[in-house]
C-alpha positions as CSV (number, residue, x, y, z in Angstrom):
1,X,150.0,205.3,44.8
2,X,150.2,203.6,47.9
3,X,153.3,203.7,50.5
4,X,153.1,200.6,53.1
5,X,155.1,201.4,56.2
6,X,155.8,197.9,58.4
7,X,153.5,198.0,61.5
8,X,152.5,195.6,64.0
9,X,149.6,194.5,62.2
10,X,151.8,193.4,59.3
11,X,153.4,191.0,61.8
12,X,149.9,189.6,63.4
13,X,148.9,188.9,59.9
14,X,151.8,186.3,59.3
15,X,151.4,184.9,62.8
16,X,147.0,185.0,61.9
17,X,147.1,183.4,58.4
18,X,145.3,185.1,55.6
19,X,141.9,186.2,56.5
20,X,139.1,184.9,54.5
21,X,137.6,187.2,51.4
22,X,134.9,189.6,53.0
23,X,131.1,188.4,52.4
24,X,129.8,190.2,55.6
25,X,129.8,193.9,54.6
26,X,127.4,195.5,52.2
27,X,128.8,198.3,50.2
28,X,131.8,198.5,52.5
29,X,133.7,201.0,49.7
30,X,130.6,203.1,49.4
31,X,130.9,202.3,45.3
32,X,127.6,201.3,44.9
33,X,124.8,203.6,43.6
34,X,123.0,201.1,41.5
35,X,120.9,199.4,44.0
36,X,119.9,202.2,45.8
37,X,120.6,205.7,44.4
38,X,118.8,208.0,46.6
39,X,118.3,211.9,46.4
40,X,121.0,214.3,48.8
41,X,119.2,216.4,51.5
42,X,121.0,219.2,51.0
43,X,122.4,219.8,47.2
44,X,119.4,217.6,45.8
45,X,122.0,215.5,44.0
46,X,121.2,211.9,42.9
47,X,124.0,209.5,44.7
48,X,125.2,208.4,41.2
49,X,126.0,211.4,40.0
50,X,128.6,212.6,42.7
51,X,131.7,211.6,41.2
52,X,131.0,213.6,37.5
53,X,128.2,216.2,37.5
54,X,127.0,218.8,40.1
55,X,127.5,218.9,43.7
56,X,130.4,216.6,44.3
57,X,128.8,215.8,48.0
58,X,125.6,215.9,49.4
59,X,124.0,214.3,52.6
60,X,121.5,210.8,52.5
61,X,119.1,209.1,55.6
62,X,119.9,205.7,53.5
63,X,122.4,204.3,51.1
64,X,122.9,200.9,50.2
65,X,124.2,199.1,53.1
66,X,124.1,201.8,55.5
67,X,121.7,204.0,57.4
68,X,121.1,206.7,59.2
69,X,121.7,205.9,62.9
70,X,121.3,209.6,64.5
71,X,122.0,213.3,63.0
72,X,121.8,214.8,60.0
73,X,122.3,212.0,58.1
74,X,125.3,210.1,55.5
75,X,127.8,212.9,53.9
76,X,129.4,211.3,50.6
77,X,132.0,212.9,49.1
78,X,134.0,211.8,46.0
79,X,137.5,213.0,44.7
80,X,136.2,215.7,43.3
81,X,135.0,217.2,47.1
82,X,138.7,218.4,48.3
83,X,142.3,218.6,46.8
84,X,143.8,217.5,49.9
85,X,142.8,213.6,49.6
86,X,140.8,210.8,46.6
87,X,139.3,208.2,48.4
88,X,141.3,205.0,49.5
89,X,139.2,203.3,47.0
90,X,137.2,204.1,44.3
91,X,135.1,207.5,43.8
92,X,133.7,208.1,47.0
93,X,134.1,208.0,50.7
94,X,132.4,209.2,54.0
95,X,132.1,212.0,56.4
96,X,129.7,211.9,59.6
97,X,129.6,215.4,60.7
98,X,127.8,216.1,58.0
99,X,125.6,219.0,57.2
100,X,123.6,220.8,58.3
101,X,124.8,222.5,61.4
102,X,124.2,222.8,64.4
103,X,124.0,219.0,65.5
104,X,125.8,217.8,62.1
105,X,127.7,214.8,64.1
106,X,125.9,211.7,62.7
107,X,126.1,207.7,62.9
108,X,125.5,205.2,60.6
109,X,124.9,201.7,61.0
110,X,124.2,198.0,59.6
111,X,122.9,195.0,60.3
112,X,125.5,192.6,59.8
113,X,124.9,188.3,60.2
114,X,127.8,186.8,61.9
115,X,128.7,182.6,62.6
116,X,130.3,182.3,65.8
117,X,134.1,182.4,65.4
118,X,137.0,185.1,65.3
119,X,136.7,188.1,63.4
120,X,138.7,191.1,62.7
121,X,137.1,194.5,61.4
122,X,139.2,196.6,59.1
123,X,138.1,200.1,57.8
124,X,140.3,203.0,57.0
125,X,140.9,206.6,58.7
126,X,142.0,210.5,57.2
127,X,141.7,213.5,59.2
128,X,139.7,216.2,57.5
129,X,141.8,218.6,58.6
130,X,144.4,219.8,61.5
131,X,142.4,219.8,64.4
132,X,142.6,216.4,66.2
133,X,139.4,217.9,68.2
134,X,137.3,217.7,65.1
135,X,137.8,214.4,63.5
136,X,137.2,211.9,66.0
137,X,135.4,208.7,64.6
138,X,133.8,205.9,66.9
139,X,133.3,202.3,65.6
140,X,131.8,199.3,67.3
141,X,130.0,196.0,66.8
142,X,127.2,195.8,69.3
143,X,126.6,193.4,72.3
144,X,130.2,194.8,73.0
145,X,131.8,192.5,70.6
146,X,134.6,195.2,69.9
147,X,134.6,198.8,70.1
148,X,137.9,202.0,69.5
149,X,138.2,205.4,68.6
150,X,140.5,207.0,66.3
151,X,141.3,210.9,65.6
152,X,144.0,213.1,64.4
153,X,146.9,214.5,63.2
154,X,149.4,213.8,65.6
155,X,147.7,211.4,67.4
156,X,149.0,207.9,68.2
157,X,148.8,205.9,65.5
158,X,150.5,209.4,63.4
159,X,147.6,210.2,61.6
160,X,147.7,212.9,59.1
161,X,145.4,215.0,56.7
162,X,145.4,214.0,52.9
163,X,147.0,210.4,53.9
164,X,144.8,207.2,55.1
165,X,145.1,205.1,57.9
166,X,144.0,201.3,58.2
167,X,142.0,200.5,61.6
168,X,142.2,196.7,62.6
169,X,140.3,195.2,65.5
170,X,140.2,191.5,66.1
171,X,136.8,190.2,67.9
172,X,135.1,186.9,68.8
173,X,131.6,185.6,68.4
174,X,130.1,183.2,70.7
175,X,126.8,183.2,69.4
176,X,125.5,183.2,65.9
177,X,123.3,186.1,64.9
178,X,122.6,189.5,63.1
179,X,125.0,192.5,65.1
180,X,125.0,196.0,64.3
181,X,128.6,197.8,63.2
182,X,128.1,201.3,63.3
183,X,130.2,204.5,63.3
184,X,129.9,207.8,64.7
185,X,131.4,211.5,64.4
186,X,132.4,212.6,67.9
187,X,134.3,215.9,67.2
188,X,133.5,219.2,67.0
189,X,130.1,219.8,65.4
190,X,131.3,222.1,63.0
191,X,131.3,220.1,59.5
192,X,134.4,219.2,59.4
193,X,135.2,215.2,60.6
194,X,137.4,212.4,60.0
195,X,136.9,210.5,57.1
196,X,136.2,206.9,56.6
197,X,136.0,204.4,53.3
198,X,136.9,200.5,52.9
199,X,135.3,198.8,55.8
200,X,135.4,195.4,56.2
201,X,134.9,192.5,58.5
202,X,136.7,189.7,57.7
203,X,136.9,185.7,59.2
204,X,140.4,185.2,61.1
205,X,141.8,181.8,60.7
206,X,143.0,180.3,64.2
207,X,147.0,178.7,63.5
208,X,147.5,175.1,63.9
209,X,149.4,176.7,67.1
210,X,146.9,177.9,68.4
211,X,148.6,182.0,69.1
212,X,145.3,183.8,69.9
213,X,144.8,187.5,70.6
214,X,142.7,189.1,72.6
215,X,139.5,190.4,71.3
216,X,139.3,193.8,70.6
217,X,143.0,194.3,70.5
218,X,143.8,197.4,67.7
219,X,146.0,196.7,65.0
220,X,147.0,199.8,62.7
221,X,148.9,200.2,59.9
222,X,149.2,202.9,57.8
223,X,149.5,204.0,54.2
224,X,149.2,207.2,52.0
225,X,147.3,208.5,49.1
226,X,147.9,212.0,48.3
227,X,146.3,213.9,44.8
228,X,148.6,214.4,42.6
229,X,148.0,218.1,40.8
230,X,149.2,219.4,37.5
């Protein structure tokens, strides 16, 4: 269950307009191990069988949507993985310092086709665990369309373990063409990084006033989703 908490980027959305319905992202949630269902480097799992049978993580070079950029590859994990936190959506979700150590931070990217027009990316944050050092996730759209940096707990926006946080950016494309969103662990190398699931990249209406923002300009809200035990 989901606790919404007013932010700023509750307000730009009613001055923005609804954004369109995504179309640009490929496996944005992570949920999809039918079109590709690769083999995990590490546990030998097959992708589709995270969420129920054997290892409930393992490492990949490629899964649908998304590939290996640098590192040791793709960790997916699945609400099975840790008690502390489910993923925002679905079964499974990812981590880029992934195993094996000793250079387990990894990136990820894809090739996303963009018309020109305003955009704004949207993915959402947890901290793996209490060490703001070793969750630190880099996202960006290349030819500098828009690029942050999140990490936590206790860093501005409050992050905090076992609760996710929605990462807003808004951008603009002059030019149509194919540009690459990627992400990247930045931490610590030790294993343990900031978690990432829901990404999207959604067109931004312009209002028949005209407000505009600047590209690039953060917008974070924040929301939590904590296991429940018996």
């Amino acid at each position: 269950m989901f606790k919404a908490i007013a932010t700023a980027a509750f307000a730009s959305a009613l001055l923005l307009g609804a954004s369109t319905a995504n179309a640009m992202i490929i496996n944005g949630n992570f949920e999809d191990t039918a079109t590709l269902d690769p083999t995990g480097l590490v546990n030998g799992n097959k992708l589709s069988n995270l969420a129920t049978t054997g290892s409930s993580w393992d490492v990949f070079t490629q899964i649908n949507g998304w590939t290996t950029a640098s590192g040791a590859g793709i960790e997916v994990q699945t609400n099975r993985t840790l008690r502390s936190v489910d993923a925002h959506s679905g079964q499974h979700y990812i981590e880029l310092d992934s195993h094996p150590r000793p250079n387990s931070n990894s990136s990820m990217e894809q090739e996303v086709a963009l018309d020109a027009g305003k955009y704004e990316l949207s993915f959402w944050f947890s901290p793996r665990n209490d060490d703001a050092s070793s969750n630190g996730i880099e996202y960006s759209i290349s030819d500098d369309l828009v690029s942050g940096f999140i990490t936590g707990p206790s860093v501005s926006p409050l992050t905090s373990v076992g609760a996710w946080t929605l990462v807003k950016a808004l951008f603009v494309v002059e030019t149509a063409g194919n540009y690459t969103l990627a992400f990247a662990a930045t931490g610590k190398q030790n294993t343990l990084g900031g978690f990432i699931d829901t990404v999207n990249i959604t067109a931004v209406p312009i209002p028949a006033a005209g407000l505009l923002l600047p590209a690039g300009v953060a917008l974070l809200g924040f929301a939590s989703r904590r296991r429940k035990r018996a």
